[in-house]
LOPA-761078 format. One record per residue (C-alpha): x, z, y; chain. Coordinates in nm, 2 decimals, always signed. Layout:
N
X:Z:Y:chain
X:Z:Y:A
...
This chain:
520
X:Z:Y:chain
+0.00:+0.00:+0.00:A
+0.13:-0.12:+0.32:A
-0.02:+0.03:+0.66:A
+0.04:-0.09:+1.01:A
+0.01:+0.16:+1.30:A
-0.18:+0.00:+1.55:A
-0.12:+0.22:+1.87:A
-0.46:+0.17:+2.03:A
-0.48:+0.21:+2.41:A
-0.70:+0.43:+2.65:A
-1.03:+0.19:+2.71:A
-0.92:-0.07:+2.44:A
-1.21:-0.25:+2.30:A
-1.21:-0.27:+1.87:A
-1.40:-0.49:+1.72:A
-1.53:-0.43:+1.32:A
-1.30:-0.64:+1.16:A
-1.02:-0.39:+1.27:A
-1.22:-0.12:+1.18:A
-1.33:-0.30:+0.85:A
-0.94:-0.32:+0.79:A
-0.90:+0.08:+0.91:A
-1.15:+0.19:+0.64:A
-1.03:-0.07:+0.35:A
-0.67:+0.12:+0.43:A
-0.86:+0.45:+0.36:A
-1.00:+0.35:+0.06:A
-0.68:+0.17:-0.10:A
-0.50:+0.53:+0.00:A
-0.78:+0.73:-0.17:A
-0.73:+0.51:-0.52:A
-0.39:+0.55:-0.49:A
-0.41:+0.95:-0.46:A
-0.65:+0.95:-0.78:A
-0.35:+0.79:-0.97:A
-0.11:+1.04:-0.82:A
-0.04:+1.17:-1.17:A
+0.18:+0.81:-1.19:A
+0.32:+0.85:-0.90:A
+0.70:+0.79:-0.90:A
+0.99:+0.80:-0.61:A
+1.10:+0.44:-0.56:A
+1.38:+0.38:-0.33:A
+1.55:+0.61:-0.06:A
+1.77:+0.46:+0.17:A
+1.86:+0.49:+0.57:A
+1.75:+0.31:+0.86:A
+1.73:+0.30:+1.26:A
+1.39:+0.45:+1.22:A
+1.16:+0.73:+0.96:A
+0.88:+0.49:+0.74:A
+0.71:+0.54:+0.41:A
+0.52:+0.30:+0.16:A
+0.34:+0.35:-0.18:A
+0.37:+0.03:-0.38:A
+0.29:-0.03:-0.73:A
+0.29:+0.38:-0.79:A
+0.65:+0.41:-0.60:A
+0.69:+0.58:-0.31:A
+1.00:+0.43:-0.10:A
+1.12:+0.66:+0.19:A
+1.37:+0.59:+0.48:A
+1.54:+0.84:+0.67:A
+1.67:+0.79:+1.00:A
+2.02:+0.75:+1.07:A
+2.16:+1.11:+1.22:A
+2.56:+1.02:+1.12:A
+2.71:+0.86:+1.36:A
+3.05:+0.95:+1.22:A
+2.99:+0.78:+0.87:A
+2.85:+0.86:+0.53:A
+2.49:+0.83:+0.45:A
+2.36:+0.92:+0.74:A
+2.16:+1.20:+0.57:A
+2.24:+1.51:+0.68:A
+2.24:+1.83:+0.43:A
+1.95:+2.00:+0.58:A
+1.77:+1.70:+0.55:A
+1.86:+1.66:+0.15:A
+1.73:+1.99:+0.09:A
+1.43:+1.90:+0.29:A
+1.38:+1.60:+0.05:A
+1.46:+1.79:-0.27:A
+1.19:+2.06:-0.20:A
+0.96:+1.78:-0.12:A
+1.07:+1.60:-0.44:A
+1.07:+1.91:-0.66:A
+0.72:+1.96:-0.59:A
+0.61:+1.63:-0.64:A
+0.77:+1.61:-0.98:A
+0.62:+1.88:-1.14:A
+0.46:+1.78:-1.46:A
+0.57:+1.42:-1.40:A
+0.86:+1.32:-1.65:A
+0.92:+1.02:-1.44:A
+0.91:+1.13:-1.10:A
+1.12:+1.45:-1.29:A
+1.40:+1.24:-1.42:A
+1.45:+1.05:-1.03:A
+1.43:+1.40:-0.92:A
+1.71:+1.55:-1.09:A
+1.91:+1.23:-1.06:A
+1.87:+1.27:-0.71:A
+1.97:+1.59:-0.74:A
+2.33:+1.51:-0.92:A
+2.40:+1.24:-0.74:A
+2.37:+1.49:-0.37:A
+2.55:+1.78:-0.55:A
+2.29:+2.03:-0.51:A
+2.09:+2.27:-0.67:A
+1.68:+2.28:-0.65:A
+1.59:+2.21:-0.28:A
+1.31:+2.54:-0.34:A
+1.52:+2.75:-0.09:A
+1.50:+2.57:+0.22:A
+1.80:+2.64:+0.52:A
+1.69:+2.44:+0.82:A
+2.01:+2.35:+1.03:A
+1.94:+2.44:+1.43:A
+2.17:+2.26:+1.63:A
+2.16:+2.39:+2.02:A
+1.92:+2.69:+1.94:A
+1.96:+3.08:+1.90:A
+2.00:+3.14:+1.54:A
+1.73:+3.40:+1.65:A
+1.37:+3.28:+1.58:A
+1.16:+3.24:+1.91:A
+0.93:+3.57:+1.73:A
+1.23:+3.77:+1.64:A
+1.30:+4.11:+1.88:A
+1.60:+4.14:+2.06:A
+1.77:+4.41:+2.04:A
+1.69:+4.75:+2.25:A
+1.83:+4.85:+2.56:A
+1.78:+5.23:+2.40:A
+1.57:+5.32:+2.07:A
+1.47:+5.69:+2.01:A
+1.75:+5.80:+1.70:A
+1.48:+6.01:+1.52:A
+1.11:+6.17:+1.63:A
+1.16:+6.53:+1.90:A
+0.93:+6.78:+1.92:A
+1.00:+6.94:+2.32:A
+0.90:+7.32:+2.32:A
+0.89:+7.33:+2.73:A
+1.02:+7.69:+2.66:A
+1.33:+7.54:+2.54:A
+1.34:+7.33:+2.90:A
+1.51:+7.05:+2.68:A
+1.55:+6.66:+2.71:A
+1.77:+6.32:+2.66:A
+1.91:+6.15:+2.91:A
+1.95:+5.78:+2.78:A
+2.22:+5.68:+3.02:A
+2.00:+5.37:+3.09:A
+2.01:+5.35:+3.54:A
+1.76:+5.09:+3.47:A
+1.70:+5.04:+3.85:A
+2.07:+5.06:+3.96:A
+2.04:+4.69:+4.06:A
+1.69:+4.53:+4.15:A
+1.62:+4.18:+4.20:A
+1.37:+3.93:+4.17:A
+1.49:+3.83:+3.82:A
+1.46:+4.17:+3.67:A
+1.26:+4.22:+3.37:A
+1.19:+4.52:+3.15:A
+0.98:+4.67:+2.87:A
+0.94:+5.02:+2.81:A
+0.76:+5.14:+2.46:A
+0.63:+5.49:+2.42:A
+0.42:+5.66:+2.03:A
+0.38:+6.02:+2.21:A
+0.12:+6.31:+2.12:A
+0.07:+6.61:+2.39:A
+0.05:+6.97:+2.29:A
-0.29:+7.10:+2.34:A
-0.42:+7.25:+2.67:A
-0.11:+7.15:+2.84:A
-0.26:+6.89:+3.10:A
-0.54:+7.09:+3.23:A
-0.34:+7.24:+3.50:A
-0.19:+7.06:+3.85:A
+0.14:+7.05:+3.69:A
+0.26:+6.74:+3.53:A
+0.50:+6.74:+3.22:A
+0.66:+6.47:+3.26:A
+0.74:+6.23:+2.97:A
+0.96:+5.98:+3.09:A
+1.15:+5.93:+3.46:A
+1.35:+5.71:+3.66:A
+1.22:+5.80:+4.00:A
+1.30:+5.91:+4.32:A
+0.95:+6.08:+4.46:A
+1.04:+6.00:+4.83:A
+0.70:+6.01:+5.05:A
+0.66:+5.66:+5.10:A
+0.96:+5.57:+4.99:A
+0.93:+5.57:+4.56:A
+1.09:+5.38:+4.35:A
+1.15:+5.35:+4.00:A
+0.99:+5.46:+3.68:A
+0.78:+5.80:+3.55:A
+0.52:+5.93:+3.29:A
+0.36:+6.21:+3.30:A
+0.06:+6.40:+3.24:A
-0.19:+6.38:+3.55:A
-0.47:+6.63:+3.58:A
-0.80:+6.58:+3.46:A
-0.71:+6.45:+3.09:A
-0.51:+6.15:+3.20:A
-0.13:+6.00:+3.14:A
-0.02:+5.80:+3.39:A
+0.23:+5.62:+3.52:A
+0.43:+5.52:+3.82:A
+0.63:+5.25:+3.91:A
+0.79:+5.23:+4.22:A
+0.46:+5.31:+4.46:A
+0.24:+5.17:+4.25:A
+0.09:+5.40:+3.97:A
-0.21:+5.36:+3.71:A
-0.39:+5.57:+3.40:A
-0.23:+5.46:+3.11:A
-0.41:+5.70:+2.84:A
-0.70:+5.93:+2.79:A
-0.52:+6.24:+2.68:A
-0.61:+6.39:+2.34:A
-0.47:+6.71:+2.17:A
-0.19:+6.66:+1.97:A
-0.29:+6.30:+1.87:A
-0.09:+5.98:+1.86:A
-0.10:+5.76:+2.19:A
+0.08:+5.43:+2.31:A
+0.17:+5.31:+2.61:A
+0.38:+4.97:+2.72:A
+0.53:+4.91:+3.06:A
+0.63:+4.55:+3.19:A
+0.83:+4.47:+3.49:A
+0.92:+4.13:+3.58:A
+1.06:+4.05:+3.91:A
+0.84:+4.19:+4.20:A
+0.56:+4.25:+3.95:A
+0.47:+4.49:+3.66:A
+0.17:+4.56:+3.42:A
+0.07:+4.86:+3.20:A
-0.13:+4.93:+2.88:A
-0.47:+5.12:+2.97:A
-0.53:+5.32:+2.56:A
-0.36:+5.03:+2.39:A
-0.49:+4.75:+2.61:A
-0.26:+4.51:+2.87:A
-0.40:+4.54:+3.23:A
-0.33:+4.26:+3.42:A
-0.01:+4.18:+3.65:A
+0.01:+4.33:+3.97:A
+0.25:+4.33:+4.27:A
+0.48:+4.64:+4.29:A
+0.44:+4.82:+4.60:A
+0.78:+4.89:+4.78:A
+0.95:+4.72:+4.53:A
+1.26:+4.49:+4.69:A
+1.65:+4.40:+4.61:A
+1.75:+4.69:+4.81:A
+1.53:+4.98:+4.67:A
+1.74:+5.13:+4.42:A
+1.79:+5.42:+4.20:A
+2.08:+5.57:+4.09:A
+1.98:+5.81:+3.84:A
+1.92:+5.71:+3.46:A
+1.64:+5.75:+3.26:A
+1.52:+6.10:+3.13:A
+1.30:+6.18:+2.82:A
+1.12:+6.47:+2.83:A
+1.16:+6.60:+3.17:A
+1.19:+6.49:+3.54:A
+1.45:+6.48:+3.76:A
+1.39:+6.80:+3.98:A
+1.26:+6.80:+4.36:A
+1.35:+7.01:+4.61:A
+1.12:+7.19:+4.58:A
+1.09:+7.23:+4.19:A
+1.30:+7.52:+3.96:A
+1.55:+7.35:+3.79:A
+1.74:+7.38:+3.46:A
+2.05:+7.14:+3.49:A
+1.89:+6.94:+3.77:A
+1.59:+6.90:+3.54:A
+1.21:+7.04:+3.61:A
+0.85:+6.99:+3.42:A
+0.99:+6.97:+3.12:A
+0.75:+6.77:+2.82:A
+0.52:+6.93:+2.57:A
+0.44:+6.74:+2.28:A
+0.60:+6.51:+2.03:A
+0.81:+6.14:+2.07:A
+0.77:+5.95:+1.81:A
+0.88:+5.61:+1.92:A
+1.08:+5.51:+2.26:A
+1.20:+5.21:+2.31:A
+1.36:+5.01:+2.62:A
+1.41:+4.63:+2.63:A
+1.61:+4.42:+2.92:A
+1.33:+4.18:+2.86:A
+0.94:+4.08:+2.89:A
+0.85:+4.12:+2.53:A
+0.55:+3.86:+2.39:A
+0.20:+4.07:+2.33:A
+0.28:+4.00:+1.97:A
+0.61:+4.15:+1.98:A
+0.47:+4.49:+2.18:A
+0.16:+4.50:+1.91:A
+0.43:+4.45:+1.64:A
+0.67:+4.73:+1.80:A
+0.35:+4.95:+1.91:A
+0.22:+4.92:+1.53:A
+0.58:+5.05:+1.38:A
+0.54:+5.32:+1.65:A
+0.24:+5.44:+1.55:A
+0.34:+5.42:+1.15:A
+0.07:+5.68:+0.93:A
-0.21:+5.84:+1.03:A
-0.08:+6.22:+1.03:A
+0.04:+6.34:+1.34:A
+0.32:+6.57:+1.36:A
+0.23:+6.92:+1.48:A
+0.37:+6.89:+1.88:A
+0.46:+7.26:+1.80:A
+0.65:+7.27:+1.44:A
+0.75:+7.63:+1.45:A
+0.34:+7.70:+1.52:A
+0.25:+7.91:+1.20:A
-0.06:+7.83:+0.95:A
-0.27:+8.08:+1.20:A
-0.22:+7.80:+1.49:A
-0.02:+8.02:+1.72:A
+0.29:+7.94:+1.86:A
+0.62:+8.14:+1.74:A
+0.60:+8.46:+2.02:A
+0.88:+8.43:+2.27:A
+0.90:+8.85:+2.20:A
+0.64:+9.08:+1.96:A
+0.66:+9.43:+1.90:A
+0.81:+9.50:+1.57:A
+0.63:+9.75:+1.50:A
+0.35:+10.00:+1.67:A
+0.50:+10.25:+1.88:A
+0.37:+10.59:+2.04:A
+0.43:+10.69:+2.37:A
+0.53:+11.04:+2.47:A
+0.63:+11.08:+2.86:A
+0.85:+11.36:+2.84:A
+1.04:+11.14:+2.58:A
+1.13:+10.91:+2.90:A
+1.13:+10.62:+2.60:A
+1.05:+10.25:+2.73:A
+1.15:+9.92:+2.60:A
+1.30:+9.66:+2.74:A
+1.24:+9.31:+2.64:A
+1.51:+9.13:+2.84:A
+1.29:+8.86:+2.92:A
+1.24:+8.78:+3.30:A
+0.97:+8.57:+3.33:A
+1.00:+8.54:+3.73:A
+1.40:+8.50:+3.81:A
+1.27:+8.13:+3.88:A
+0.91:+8.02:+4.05:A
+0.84:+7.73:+3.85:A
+0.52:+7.53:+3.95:A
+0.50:+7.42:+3.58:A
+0.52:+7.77:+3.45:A
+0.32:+7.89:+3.10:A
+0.31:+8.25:+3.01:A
+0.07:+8.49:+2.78:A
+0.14:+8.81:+2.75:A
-0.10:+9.02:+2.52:A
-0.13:+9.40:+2.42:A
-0.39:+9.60:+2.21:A
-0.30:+9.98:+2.29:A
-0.47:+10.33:+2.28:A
-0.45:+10.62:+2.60:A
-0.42:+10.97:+2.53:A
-0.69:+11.18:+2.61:A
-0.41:+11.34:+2.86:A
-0.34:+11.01:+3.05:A
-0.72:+10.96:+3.22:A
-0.71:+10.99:+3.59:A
-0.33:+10.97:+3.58:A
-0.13:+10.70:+3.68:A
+0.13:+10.56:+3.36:A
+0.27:+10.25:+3.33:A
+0.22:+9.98:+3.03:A
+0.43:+9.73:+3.13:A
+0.64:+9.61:+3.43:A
+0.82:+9.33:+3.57:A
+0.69:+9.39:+3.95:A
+0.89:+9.41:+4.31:A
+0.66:+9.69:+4.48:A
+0.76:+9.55:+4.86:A
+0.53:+9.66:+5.09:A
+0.28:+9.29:+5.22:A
+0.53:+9.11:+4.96:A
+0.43:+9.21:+4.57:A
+0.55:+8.99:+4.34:A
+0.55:+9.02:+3.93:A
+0.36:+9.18:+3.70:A
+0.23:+9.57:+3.62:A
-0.01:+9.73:+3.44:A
-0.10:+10.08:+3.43:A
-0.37:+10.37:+3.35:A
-0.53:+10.40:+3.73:A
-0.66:+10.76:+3.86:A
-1.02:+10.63:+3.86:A
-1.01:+10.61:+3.45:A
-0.98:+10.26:+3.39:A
-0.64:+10.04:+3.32:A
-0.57:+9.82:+3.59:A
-0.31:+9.51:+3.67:A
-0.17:+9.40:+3.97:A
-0.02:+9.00:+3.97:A
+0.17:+8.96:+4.26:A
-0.07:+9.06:+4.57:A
-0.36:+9.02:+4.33:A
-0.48:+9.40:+4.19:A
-0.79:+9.46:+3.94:A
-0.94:+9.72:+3.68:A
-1.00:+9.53:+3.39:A
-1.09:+9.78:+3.13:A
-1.24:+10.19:+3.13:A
-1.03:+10.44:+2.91:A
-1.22:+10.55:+2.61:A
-1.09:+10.84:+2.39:A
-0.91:+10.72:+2.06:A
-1.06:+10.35:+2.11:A
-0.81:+10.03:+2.14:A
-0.78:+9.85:+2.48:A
-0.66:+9.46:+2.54:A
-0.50:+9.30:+2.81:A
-0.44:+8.97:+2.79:A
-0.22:+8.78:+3.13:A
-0.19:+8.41:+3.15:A
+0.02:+8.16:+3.43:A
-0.03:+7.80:+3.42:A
+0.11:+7.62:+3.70:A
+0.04:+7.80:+4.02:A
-0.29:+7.95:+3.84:A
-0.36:+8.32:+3.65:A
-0.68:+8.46:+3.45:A
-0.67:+8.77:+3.27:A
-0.92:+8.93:+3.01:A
-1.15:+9.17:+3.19:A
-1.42:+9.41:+3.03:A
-1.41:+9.19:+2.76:A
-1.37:+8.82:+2.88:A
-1.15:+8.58:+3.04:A
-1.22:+8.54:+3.41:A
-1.18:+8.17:+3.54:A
-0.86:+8.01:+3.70:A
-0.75:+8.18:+4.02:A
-0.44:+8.05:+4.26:A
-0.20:+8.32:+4.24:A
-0.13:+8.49:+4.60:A
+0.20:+8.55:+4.71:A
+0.32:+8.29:+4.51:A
+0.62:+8.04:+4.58:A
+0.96:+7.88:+4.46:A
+1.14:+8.16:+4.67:A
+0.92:+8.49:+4.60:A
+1.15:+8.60:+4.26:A
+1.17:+8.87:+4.04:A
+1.51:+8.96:+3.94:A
+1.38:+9.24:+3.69:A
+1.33:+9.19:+3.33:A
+0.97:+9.30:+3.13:A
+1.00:+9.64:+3.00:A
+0.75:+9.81:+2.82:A
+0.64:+10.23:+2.81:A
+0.75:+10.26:+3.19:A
+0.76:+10.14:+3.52:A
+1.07:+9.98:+3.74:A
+1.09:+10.26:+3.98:A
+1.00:+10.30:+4.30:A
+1.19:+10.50:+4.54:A
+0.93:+10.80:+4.59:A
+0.92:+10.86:+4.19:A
+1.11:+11.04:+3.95:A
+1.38:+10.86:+3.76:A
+1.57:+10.78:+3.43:A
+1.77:+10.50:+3.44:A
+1.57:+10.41:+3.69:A
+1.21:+10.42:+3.53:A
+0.94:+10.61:+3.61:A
+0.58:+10.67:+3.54:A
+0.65:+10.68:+3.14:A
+0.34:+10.53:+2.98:A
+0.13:+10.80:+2.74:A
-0.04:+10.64:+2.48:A
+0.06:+10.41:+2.14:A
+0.09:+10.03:+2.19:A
-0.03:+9.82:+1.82:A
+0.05:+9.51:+1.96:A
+0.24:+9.32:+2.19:A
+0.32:+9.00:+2.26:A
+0.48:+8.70:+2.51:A
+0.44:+8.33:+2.49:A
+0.63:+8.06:+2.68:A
+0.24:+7.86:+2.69:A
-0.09:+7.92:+2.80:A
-0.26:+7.96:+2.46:A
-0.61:+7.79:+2.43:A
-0.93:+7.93:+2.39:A
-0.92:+7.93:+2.02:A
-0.57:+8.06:+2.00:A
-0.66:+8.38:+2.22:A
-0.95:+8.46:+1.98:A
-0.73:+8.42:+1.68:A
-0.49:+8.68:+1.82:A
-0.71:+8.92:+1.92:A
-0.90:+8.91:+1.58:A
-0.57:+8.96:+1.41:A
-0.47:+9.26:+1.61:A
């Protein structure tokens, strides 16, 4: 069968005999596939251009010459190209099987199955295949903010900017629980210099109201819908003068970056699991709001990925199902490991003069992105009503400038606490019966149990970056005060047995509070 291609033109008129001679070439090629099984390889040879015939059951193939040098003008890829072809074809076909392996002998290769296509003048890397990372997270963390802990990737992804930048940034994250409720970000990711009007760079963080977010230079966007300790994604592009983010999993479109320009730099590299510190922030190394939660996956790219190569990246990220607890040393009872507990109940006695000291100072630093619980269960002796002892103390008694913590029995026969200029009763003293106190911080916020439930969120007075406590948390006495009697400088000896006491570096939740205060 001979066909002749007949490279019909835009508007051309056809008539039916070429039509008529179309569809006769149809049919002839149909009657020619039903005897395939007969089907046998005719000639091969080269020529100036690629054409293929069937006649008399033989198909006869010519190659382009590619050689200019000499030879056959058949390349090597191109034999294994034919082989495969030929191998398949001859399958069950002793004729076409004998021509096959002929072929085969006389090229000097084995079966054409295996297929290596020669790429002159292209990346040996397929258009779909990832380049490789800027930076790729070694192994998942788990950041304990109490351990104020993060990586620095060495990446100053901003240290030159210009219109030909691109970027990808991949995040698998989970955030503890009740960690983003407050106004105090913890701050995944950052590149970023929070100047006014003048930001630039990169950040992730946790915004109020349940939301992640993002900002990139002076542009910022929600980027996920914050759920307890549960796996979430996000992708951010940057290419030239624009950028786009994922919104839960989702591309938003490209947008202009506001302030973003050639000379709008930023020197400092890119953190995970804390921010750079502000002036007006407590810092550990330079570093402030330190992360909560787990990091799966973080990756960092010098280029615009494809969507199918973030999906593909996004999907290794997000691996199984289970989520690792964002607080592994968190015991089967859902508490977090106690930054100090009582190890065992102790009685009181004030001519003892006995007090404990728990060396941690939980105000030596005003930290806007402060956690802290501290809970006690504790009986008064019948002796202490209408007497003033002291449960615990970390608290700077300054006249109009209170800072810290105290609790203590008050002369009206209730237990009271004072939190820096804040004071209140929160419980009466009943013979041989156990009291609680329970304190929390989050941010620049404190609630406290009183007469039997938690009171809502209040701003604590008195309270900012340079109003410090340089006293640790002693229990069984107060710091003293110059008017009172001391030993080693405590006073007001506390008279009464304390079950239970304990401090956490978080605000526990709801659930956790009633968990502890059933155990105890």
């Amino acid at each position: 069968m001979d066909y002749q291609k007949h490279n019909f033109r835009s508007g051309q008129r056809l008539y039916a005999s070429q039509l008529n001679g179309m569809d006769d070439a149809i049919l002839e090629l149909a009657e020619e596939m039903k005897n395939a099984s007969g089907l046998s390889i005719g000639t091969v040879t080269t020529g100036a251009q690629a054409a293929a015939s069937i006649q008399d059951g033989k198909l006869n193939l010519v190659f382009p010459v590619t050689n200019t040098g000499g030879g056959s003008g058949i390349s090597d890829a191109a034999k294994r190209y034919i082989l495969a072809l030929f191998e398949n074809a001859a399958y069950k076909n002793g004729t076409m099987q004998a021509t096959y392996n002929a072929l085969k002998a006389e090229w000097g290769m084995g079966s054409g199955t295996t297929v290596t296509p020669s790429q002159p003048g292209t990346p040996d890397t397929p258009s779909d295949t990832l380049p490789t990372p800027l930076y790729k997270l070694a192994a998942q963390k788990t950041f304990v903010q109490s351990k104020k802990e993060f990586i620095d990737t060495g990446l100053k992804l901003f240290e030159t900017v210009n219109d030909a930048m691109e970027l990808t940034l991949l995040a698998t994250f989970s955030v503890a629980a009740g960690t983003y409720t407050g106004s105090s970000p913890a701050v995944l990711f950052d590149c970023f210099n929070g100047g006014g009007n003048d930001q630039r760079g990169v950040m992730g963080c946790t915004w109020d109201k349940g939301n992640f977010g993002v900002n990139v230079y002076h542009s910022s966007s929600v980027s996920n819908t914050l759920v307890d300790n549960t796996k979430l994604q996000l992708a951010i592009q940057i290419k030239g003068g624009t950028y786009r983010t994922t919104q839960n999993g989702t591309f938003g479109a490209w947008n202009s970056i506001s302030n973003y320009g050639t000379g709008k730099t930023v020197s400092k590299s890119l953190l995970i699991g804390a921010s750079w510190t502000d002036a007006n922030d407590v810092e550990v190394a330079g570093k402030s709001r330190f992360f909560v939660g787990t990091v799966y996956d973080f990756q960092v790219y010098n280029k615009v990925l494809t969507d199918t190569q973030v999906k593909t990246l996004l999907a290794e990220g997000l691996g199984g199902s289970t989520v690792t607890p964002s607080q592994p040393e968190t015991p089967s009872n859902g508490l977090p490991t106690p930054r100090y507990k009582l190890a065992a109940p102790k009685t009181f006695v004030p001519s003892n003069k006995e007090w404990i000291d728990t060396e941690i100072k939980p105000f030596a630093a005003i930290d806007t992105g402060m956690n802290l619980t501290v809970y006690a269960t504790f009986t008064v002796a019948d002796s202490a009503v209408n007497t003033v002892t002291t449960l615990l103390d970390c608290f700077s008694d300054i006249t109009n400038d209170q800072r810290g913590i105290i609790v203590s029995t008050w002369t009206n026969g209730t237990v009271g606490m004072n939190m820096f200029t804040y004071g209140s009763h929160f419980v009466k003293i009943e013979s041989g019966k156990k009291l609680k106190f329970l304190l929390q911080i989050k941010g620049t916020q404190f609630r406290f149990l009183s007469y039997g439930s938690m009171t809502e969120w209040k701003n604590i007075p008195n309270y900012a970056a340079n109003k410090t406590v340089d006293r640790s948390l002693i229990l069984g006495a107060s710091w003293t005060a110059s008017s009172d009697e001391t030993t080693d400088g405590k006073a007001r000896f506390f008279n009464g047995t304390v079950y239970d006491f304990q401090v956490f570096d978080t605000a526990l939740t709801d659930a956790q509070i009633t968990t502890l205060m059933e155990a105890n």
